[in-house]
C-alpha positions, 0 to 999 in steps of 0.5 A, a space after each residue: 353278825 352282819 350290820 344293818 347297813 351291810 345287809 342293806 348293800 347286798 339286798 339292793 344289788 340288781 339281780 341278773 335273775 329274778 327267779 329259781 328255774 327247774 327244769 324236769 327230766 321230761 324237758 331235757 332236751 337233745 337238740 343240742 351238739 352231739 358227739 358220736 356214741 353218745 346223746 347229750 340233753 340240755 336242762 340249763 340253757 337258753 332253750 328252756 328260758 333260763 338266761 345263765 352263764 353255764 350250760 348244764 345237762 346229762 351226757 350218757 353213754 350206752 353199754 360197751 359204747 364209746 365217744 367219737 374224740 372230741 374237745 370242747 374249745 374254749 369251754 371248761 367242763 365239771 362232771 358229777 358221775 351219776 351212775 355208772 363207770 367209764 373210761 376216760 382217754 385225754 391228750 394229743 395223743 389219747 397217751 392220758 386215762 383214768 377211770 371214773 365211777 358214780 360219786 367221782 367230779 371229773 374236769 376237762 379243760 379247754 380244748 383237751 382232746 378226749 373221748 368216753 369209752 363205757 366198759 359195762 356190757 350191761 349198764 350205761 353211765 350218766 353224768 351231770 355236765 356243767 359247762 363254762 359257757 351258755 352254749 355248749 361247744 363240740 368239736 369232733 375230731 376224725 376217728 383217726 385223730 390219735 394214729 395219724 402219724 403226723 398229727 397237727 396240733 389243735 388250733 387254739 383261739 386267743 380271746 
């Protein structure tokens, strides 16, 4: 059991929020950065007066769609998959693949070149997406990123 003064301590931090936010699925929001054969909506982000470190939102991909091959710069990504499978292609070379489905948490790391690819002819997959900064960061790369024959590497910023 906690002291008395322990208690004290922690209830007189400061706090960097002073309420809980929600945001209804008619608030999401698509102006936001997109990649091609997908729609992004933004629930967590400053747009809707929500002051965080994390960007959170919905990623959807329709039936028998794919991404355009993108990566997301300095910026870690969690995905919770909602409903639906995809196919999901990762590396320099697009050489890396796993299939996820609703229940499964998917990471990508920063700067990981990746695309999703929906293989259902009938339904589309959604995904909870949280991201390690407060906006988000996509960086699309040209279809042929992964055939060029000399393919340069991704340059990475150093902080």
């Amino acid at each position: 059991m906690r002291g008395l003064s322990e208690r004290k301590a922690q209830s007189t931090k400061p706090k960097a929020q002073s309420t809980i936010s929600v945001v209804h699925p008619a608030e999401l929001s698509s102006e936001t950065q997109q990649t091609p054969g997908s729609l992004r909506l933004s629930a967590i982000t400053a747009m809707h007066g929500i002051a965080s470190s994390l960007w959170a939102g919905i990623f959807v991909v329709e039936p028998s769609a794919q991404t355009g091959i993108h990566h997301h710069g300095e910026q870690d990504t969690v995905v919770y998959v909602l409903e639906g499978e995809a196919y999901v292609r990762w590396g320099n070379f697009g050489e890396h693949s796993a299939t996820v489905g609703a229940g499964d948490f998917l990471h990508v790391p920063s700067w990981l070149p990746h695309q999703e690819l929906n293989p259902s002819k009938e339904h589309s997959f959604r995904w909870v997406v949280v991201r390690s900064t407060a906006e988000p960061i996509v960086v699309n790369l040209p279809d042929d990123f992964w055939t060029l024959t000399d393919p340069k590497p991704i340059e990475r910023k150093r902080r």
